[in-house]
N, C-alpha and C positions, 0 to 999 in steps of 0.2 A: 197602980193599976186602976184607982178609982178616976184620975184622971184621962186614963184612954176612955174607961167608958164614957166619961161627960162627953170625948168626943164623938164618940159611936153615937150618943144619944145626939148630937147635932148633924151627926149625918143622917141617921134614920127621920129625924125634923125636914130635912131636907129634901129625903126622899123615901118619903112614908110610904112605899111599893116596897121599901126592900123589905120592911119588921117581919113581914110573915115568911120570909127564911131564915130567921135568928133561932139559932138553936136552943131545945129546950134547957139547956146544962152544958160546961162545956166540951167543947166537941175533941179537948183531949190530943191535942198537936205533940209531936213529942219531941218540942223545940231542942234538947242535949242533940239528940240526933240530926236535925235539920241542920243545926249552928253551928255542928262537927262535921259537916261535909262543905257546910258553906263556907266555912271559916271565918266566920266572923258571927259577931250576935244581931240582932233586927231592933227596929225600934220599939218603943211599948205599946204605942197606938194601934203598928201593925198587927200583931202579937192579939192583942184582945180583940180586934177585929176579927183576925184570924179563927181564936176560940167562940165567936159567937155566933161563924157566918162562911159559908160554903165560899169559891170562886163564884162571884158576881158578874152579871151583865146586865148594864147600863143603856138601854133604848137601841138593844143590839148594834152598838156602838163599843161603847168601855168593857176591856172587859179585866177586871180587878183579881189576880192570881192571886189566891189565897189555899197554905196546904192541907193536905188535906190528910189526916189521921193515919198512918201507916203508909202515906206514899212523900215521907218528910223528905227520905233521902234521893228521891228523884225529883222533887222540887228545887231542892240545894243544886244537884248535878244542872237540871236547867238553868237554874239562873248565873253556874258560873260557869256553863259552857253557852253564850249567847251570840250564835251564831251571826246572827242578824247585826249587833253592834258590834262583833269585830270584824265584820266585810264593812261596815263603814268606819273602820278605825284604819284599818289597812288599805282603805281609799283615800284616807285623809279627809273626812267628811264629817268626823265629833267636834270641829273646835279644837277646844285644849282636853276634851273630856275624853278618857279613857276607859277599856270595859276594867271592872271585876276580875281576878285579883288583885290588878295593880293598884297602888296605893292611891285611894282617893277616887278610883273607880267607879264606874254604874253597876247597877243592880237593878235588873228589870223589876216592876211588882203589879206594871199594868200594861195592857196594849188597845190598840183600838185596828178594829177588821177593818181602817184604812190606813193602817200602816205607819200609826203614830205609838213611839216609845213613851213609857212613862217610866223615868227611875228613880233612885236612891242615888246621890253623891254622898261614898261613906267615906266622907274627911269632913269634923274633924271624928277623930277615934268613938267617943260615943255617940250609938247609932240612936240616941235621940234626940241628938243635934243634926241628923240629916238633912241636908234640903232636896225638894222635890227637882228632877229635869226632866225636861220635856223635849223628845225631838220629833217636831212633824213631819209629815210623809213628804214635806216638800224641802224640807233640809234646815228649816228653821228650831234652835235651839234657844231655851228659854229656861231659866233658873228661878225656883218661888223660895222663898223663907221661910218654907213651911214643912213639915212633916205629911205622908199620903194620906189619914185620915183630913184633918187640918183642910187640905190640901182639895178632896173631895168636897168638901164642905162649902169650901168658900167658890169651889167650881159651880155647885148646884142649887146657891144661892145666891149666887152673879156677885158676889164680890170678886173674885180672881177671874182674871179674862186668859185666855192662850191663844199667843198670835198662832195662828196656820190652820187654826180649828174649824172644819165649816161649820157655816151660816146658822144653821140647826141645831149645836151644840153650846149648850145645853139647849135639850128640849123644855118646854113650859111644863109638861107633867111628865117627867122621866120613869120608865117602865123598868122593871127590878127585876133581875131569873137569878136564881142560884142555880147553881151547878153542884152538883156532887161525884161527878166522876173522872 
């Protein structure tokens, strides 16, 4: 656990807007429940993100699903009924990448309001070997080596670039909202 936060804390470095929605203790997720509907467990990084930090929005852009305290088991139901990746799964339009349940599957855990996926590819079995995939609004799929805080991190301090991303993302001062509802 100590090591998600080192990562939290290079994301909040990153994007010092977000610190002042970090909750004061944590925010009490009740991951048996989430993990029992999702069927499967979540990475650590996410996990302590999650405990410390409502759904974020990134320069009304990103917006980073994180659940939220008594609404675990509609988050689980969201993410493994995702509508959106299996019309382009049944288009033929993921590559080789498949949704959630199937084995090796996506997992949404971000989206951007223009219509870029951010997922979890859960192969191999432990979910803190996932790596990030990204599919943009223009059909472009993109695979990082990294876990979604990791992931965030190296987005908002211009090590990791994403082909298909406009011009503007990352912004030079990115603006932080939490959400809580």
């Amino acid at each position: 656990m100590a090591d998600g936060m080192l990562r939290i804390v290079d994301l909040e470095a990153a994007l010092p807007s977000m610190a002042r929605w970090r909750a004061a203790s944590r925010r009490g997720v009740d991951w048996a429940v989430l993990e029992s509907g999702l069927g499967t467990g979540l990475p650590a990084d996410y996990r302590s993100l999650a405990e410390a930090y409502p759904t974020l929005v990134i320069d009304d852009f990103l917006m980073v699903s994180l659940p939220r305290p008594g609404a675990e088991a509609s988050w689980a139901t969201g993410a493994r009924e995702d509508e959106i990746l299996q019309d382009l799964y049944e288009m033929g339009d993921t590559e080789d990448y498949v949704p959630y349940p199937q084995p090796g599957g996506l997992i949404c855990w971000a989206e951007s309001y223009s219509g870029d996926g951010f997922y979890w590819r859960t192969s191999p079995a432990d979910p803190d070997a996932w790596r990030v995939v990204v599919c943009g609004d223009n059909g472009d799929w993109s695979e990082f080596p990294v876990g979604a805080v990791e992931f965030l991190v190296g987005v908002y301090r211009r090590t990791i670039h994403v082909p298909g991303m406009p011009k503007n993302f990352p912004s030079d001062r990115p603006r932080v909202l939490g959400l809580d509802g």
